[in-house]
C-alpha atoms as one frame of an Amber mdcrd trajectory, in Angstrom:
protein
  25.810   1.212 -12.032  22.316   1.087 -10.672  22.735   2.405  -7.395  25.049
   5.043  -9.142  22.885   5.915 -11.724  19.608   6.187  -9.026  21.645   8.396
  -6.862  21.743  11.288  -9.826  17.914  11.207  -9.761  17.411  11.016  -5.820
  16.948  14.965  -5.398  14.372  15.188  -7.861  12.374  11.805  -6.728  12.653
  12.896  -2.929  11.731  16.377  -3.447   8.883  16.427  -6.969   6.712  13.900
  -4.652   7.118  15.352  -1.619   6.090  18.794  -2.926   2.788  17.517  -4.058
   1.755  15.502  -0.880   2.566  19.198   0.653   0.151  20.261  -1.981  -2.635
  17.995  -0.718  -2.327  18.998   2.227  -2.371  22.846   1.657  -5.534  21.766
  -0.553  -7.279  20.723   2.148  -6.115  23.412   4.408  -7.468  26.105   1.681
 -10.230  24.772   0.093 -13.220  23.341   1.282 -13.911  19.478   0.533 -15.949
  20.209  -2.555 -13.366  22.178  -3.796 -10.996  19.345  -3.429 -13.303  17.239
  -4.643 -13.279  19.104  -8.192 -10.110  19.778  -8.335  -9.168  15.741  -7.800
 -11.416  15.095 -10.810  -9.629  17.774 -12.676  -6.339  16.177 -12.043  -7.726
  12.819 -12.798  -9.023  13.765 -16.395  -5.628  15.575 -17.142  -3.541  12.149
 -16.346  -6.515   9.800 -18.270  -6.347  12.336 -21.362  -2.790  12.296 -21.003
  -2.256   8.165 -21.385  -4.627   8.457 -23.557  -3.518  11.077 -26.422   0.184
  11.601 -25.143   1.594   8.707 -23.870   1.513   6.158 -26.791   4.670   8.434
 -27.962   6.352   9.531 -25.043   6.620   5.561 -24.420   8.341   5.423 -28.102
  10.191   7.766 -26.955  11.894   6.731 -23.709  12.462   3.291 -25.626  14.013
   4.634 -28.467  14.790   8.340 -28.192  18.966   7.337 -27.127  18.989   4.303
 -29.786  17.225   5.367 -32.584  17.289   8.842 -33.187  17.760   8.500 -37.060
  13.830   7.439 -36.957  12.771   9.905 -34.506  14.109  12.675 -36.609  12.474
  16.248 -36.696   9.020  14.482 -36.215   8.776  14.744 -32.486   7.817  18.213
 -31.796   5.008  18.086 -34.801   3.789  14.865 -33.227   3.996  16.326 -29.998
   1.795  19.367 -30.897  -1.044  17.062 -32.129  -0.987  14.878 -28.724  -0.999
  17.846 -26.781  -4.390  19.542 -29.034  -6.132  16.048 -29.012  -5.722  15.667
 -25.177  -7.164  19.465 -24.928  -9.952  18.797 -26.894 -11.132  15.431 -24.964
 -10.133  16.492 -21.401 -12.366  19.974 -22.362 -15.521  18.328 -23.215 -14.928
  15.456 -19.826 -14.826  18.569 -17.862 -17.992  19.811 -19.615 -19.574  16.204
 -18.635 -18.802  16.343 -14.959 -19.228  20.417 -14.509 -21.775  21.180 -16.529
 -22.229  24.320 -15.041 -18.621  25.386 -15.970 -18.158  28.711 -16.855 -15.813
  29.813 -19.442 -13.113  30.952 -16.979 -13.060  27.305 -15.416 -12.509  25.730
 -18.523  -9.665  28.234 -19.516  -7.670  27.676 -16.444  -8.461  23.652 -16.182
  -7.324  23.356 -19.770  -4.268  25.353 -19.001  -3.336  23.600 -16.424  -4.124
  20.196 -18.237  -1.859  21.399 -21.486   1.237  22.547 -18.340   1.043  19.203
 -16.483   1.090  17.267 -19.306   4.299  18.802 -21.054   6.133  18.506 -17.865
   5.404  14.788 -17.602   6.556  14.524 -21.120   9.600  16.750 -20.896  10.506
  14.669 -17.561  10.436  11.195 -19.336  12.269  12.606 -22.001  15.599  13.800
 -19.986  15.027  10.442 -18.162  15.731   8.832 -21.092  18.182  11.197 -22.436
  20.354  10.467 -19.124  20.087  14.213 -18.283  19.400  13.859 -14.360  20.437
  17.594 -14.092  17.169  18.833 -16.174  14.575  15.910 -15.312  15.513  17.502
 -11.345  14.549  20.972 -12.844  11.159  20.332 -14.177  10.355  18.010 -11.494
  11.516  19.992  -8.459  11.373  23.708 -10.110   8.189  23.225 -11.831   6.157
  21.157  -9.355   7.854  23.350  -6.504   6.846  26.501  -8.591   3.542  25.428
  -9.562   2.704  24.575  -6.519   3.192  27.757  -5.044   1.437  29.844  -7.057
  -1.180  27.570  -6.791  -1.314  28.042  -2.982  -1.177  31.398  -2.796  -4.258
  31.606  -5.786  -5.784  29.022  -3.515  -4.904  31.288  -0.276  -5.999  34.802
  -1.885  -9.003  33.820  -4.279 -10.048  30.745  -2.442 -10.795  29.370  -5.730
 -10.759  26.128  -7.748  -9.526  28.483 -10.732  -6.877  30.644  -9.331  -5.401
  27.432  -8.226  -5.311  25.747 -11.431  -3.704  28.871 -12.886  -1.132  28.773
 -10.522  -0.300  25.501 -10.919  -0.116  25.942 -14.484   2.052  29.268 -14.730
   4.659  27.089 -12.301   4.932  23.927 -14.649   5.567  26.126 -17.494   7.974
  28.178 -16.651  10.489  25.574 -15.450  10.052  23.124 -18.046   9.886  25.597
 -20.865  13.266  26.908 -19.692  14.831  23.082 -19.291  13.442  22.079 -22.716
  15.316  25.236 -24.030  18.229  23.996 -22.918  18.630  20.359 -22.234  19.974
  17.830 -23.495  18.705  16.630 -27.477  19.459  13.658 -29.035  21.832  13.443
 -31.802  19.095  14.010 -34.702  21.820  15.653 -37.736  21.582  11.941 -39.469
  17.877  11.902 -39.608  16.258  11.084 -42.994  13.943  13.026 -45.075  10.653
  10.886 -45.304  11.178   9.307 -41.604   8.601  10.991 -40.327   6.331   7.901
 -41.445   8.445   5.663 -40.519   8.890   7.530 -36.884   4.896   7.046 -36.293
   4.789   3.422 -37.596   7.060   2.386 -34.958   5.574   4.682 -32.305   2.060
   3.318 -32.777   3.216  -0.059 -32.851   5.537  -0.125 -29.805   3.292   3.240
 -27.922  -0.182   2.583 -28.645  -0.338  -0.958 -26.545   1.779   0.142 -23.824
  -0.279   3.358 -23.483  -3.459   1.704 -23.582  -2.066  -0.717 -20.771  -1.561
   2.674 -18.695  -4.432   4.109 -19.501  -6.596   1.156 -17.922  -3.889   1.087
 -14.913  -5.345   4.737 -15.074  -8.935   3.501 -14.639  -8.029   0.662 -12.109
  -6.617   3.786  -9.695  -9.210   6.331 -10.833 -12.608   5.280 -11.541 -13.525
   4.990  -7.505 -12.940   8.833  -7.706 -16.285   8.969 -10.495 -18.085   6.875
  -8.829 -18.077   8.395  -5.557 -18.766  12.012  -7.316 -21.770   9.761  -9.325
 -23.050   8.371  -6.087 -22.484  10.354  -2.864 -21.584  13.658  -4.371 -18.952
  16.248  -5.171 -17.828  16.704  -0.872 -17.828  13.495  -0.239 -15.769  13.008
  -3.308 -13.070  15.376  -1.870 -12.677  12.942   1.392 -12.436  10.201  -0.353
  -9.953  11.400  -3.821  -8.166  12.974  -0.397  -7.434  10.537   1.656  -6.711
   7.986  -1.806  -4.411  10.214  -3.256  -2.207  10.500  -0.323  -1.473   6.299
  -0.480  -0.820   6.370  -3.704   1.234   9.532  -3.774   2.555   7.991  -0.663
   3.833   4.962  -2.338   4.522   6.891  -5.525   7.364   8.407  -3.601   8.946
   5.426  -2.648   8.757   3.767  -5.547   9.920   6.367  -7.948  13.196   6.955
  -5.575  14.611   3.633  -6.635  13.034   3.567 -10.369  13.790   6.787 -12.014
  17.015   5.500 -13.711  16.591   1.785 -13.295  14.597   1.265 -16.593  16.918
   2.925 -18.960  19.720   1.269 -18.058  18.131  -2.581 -18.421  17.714  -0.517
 -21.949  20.937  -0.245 -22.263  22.122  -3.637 -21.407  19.448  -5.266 -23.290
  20.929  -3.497 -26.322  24.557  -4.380 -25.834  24.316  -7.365 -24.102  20.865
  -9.322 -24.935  17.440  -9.485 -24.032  18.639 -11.927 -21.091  21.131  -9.180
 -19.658  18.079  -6.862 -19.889  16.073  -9.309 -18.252  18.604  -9.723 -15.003
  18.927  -6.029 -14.607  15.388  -6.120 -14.407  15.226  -8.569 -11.507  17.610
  -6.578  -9.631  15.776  -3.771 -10.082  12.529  -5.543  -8.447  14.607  -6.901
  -5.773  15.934  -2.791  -5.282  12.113  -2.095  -5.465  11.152  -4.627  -2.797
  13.677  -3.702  -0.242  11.919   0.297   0.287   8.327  -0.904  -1.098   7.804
  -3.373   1.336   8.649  -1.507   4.327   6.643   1.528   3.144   3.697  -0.467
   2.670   3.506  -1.780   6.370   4.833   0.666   8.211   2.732   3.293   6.828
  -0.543   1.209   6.716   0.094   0.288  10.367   0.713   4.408  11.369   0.246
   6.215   8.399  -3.620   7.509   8.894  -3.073   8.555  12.499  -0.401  10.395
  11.985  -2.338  11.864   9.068  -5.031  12.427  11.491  -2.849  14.797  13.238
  -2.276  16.711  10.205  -5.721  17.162   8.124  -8.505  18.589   9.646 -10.657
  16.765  11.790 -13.450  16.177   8.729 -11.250  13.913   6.983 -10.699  11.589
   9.661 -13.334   9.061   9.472 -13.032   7.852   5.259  -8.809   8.466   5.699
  -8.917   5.910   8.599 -10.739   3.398   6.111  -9.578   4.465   2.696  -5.855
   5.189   3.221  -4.437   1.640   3.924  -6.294   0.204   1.236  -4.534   3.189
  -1.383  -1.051   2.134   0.360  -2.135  -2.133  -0.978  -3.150  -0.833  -4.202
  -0.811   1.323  -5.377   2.328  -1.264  -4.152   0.345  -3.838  -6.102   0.303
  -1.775  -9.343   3.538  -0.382  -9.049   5.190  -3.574  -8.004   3.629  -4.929
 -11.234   4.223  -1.603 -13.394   7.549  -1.046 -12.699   9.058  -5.269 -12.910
   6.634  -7.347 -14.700   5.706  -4.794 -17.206   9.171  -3.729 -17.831  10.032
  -7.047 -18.958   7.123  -7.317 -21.747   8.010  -3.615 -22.773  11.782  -4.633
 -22.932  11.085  -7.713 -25.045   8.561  -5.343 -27.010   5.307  -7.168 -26.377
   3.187  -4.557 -25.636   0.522  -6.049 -26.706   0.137  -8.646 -23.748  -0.038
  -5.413 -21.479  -2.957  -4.223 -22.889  -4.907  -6.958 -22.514  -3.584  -7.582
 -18.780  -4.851  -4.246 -18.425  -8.051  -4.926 -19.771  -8.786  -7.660 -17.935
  -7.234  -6.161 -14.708  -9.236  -3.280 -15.225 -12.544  -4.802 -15.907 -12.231
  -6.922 -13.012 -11.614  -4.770 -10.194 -14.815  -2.756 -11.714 -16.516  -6.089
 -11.176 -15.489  -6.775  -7.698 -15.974  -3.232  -6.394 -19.361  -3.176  -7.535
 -20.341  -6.932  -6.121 -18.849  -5.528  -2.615 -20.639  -1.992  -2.540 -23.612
  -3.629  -0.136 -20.530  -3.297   2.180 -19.606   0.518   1.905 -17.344   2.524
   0.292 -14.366   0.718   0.843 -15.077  -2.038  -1.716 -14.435   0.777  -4.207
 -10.606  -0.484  -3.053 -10.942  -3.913  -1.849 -11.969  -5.024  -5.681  -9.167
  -3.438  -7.163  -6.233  -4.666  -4.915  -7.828  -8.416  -5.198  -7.743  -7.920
  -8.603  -4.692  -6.319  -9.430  -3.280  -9.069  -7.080  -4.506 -12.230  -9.067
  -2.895 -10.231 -12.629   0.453  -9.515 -11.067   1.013 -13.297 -10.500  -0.429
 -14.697 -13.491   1.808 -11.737 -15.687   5.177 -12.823 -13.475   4.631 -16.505
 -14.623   4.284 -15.445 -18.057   7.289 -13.447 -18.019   9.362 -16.009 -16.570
   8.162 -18.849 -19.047   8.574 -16.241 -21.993  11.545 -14.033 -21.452  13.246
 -15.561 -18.812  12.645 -12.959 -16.014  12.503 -14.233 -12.537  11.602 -12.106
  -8.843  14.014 -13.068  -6.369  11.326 -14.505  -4.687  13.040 -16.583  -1.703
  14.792 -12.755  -0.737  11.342 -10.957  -1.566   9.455 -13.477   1.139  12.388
 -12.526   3.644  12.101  -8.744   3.400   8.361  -9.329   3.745   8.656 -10.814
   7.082  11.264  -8.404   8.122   9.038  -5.720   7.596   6.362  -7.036   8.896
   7.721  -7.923  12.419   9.276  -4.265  12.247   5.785  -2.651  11.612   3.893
  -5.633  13.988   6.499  -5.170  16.794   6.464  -2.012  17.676   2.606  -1.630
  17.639   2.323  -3.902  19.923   4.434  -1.657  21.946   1.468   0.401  22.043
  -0.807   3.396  20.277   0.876   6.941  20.427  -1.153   9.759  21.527   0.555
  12.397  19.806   1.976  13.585  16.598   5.758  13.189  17.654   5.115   9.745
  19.571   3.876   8.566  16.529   6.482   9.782  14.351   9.232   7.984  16.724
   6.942   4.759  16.125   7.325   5.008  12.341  11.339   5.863  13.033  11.568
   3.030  14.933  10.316   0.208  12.599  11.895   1.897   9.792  15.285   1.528
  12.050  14.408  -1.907  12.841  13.938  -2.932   9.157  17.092  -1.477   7.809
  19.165  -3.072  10.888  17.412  -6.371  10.125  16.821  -6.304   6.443  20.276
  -5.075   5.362  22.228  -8.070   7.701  19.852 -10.619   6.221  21.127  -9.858
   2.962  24.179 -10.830   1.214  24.844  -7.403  -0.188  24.643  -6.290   3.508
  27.221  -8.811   5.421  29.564  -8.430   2.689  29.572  -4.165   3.527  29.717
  -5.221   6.950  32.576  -7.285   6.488  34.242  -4.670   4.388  33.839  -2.406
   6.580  34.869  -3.796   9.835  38.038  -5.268   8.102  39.363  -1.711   7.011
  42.355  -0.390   8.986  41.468   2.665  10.590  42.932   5.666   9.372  45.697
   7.367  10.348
């Protein structure tokens, strides 16, 4: 069922990702480093106002939206509404804070585009948990494929922060607005009058911790991004947001290949079959993860920023060659722990332990980075992934001594080395001069890993078996 279920949302988690590491790079083709600098703080404030005013429900939502639609009633679109104008209102007056020499037209088109993005992340989740593959593709691939191109050619034309933001904008909305028109709704004809209470009791209680949780993993990934603006400026900013947002949208890809439908349906079987069914569909899920993260992680931190280097201008070189492994650690870190650890608190409905993981989490990788500045810029990542590190294994312990939940360790440690040796062997081979040579490096480990990884399992053999026992046709 997983790998069934995953396969419906492939399209949409191979293509939505893709189009927006395309975008980063068109950014830095178009726009100068300033301008990428501002327009990675824009995106940043959009996705902190988001967990911050929006999320708390669309969590209730994917939790409950296919299992308890009596409570959700006709409340969702009113509730939605408010998010949406109290998200506005903050991410407005941030953008006031860090531009203070906005002018009218750059808060009109950042607010746009901050109001767009943040209805197709919300429409998105909300198919996702609808099991509606066929929409959550057409607001990830139509509007991010859309919005993306408008935004280049605004960014192409105008050579402005605005026209790109407008573009971007004009793109999300008009493929999501048509997919909310007509996708799928929950069955909401039973709904009581009065539930509407009821509706934002549970939300709160079940949202609000799991979106405050996010919205420090939001600071753990973002706050280098201020900082850097705060201490070396708005251009230097755009290296740096540059070269960290390609690991983590680098990793983002991978990660949400395999996840997209993998939560919903340790949903399903923790509501027909038990918090401990949940619980196992959850550990093969990580173990699913594991098998693409791992690889990802060192093959692209071994080649990734040279063949990056072949790609961005020339400018970028120096902080991607430093910052972009570091982005590839953290982000596996936090979505290793985000999408397994965490799952198994928000299936078991302790939120609250996630918030104050993510407090803590949070707080410390502030901590670290700032003890380690004396030694450069990097530290702004070092922190973090030492941090993040330390929470993932105390939060694994607790989930195993509370619910049950258990990584398939003794298998994880084996892909590890697998990938490893795949990544370490062939650069030792040697350091490709060229775009293509390193390209067939990064082909070759990856070939090496699935060859290696996929006999060393059991899952693997037994296809092998299978398929080398089957009488050939004809």
């Amino acid at each position: 069922m997983l790998m069934r279920t995953t396969a419906s949302y492939v399209p949409a988690q191979l293509a939505a990702p893709a189009i927006q590491l395309i975008a980063l790079f068109l950014w830095a083709r178009v726009l100068t480093p300033a301008q990428v600098g501002e327009i990675t703080i824009i995106f940043a404030i959009q996705e902190g106002t988001y967990c911050a005013f929006v999320l708390w429900w669309a969590q209730y939502v994917l939790r409950s939206i296919s299992s308890d639609a009596e409570h959700l009633g006709k409340a969702e679109v009113r509730v939605l509404v408010g998010c949406l104008v109290a998200q506005l209102t903050a991410a407005l007056l941030l953008m006031t804070i860090m531009f203070p020499l906005a002018s009218g037209l750059n808060l009109l088109s950042a607010g746009l585009y901050a109001l767009a993005r943040s209805y197709q992340v919300y429409s998105s989740e909300r198919f996702r948990a609808l099991s509606d593959p066929w929409n959550y593709s057409s607001v990830q691939i139509g509007g991010s494929g859309a919005g993306v191109a408008l935004g280049a050619i605004g960014a192409h034309f105008a050579g402005t922060v605005d026209a790109t933001l407008l573009g971007l904008a004009v793109g999300n909305l008009l493929f999501t607005g048509a997919a909310s028109r007509y996708g799928a709704r929950p069955n909401v004809s039973q709904a009581k009058e009065g539930s509407a209470l009821t509706t934002l009791r549970l939300a709160a209680v079940y949202g609000v911790p799991a979106a405050a949780s996010a919205g420090l993993t939001f600071v753990t990934l973002n706050f280098q991004r201020f900082v850097s603006e705060a201490l070396w400026g708005i251009a230097f900013t755009g290296f740096f947001s540059l070269s960290l947002s390609l690991g983590i949208r680098m990793m983002s890809v991978v990660v949400m290949v395999v996840t997209a439908g993998a939560f919903p349906i340790a949903v399903r079987e923790a509501n027909t079959g038990g918090l401990a069914a949940g619980m196992l569909q959850l550990s093969k899920n990580a173990l699913l993860l594991m098998f693409f993260l791992l690889p990802a992680l060192c093959i692209l931190g071994t080649f990734g920023a040279t063949a990056l280097s072949f790609v961005l201008p020339g400018q970028y070189a120096g902080v991607l060659d430093r910052v972009f492994p570091l982005a590839l650690a953290l982000a596996a870190v936090k979505f290793l722990r985000s999408h397994t650890v965490d799952q198994a608190f928000l299936l078991a409905k302790k939120t609250g332990s996630l918030a104050v993981a993510g407090l803590i989490e949070a707080a410390a990788s502030i901590a670290l980075a700032l003890a380690l500045m004396p030694y450069g810029y990097s530290a702004l990542l070092v922190g973090p992934v030492v941090a993040c590190s330390a929470v993932l294994m105390v939060m694994a312990i607790l989930a195993h001594q509370s619910f049950g939940f258990s990584l398939p360790l003794l298998r994880i440690t084996v892909l590890a080395a697998v990938a490893g040796l795949s990544a370490g062997g062939t650069w030792l081979v040697g350091q490709a001069a060229t775009l293509g040579g390193v390209l067939f490096q990064i082909t070759a480990s990856s070939f090496a890993y699935l060859l290696f990884a996929t006999w060393l399992s059991p899952e693997g053999r037994r296809a092998v078996r299978n398929a080398m026992r089957r009488p050939p046709k004809g």
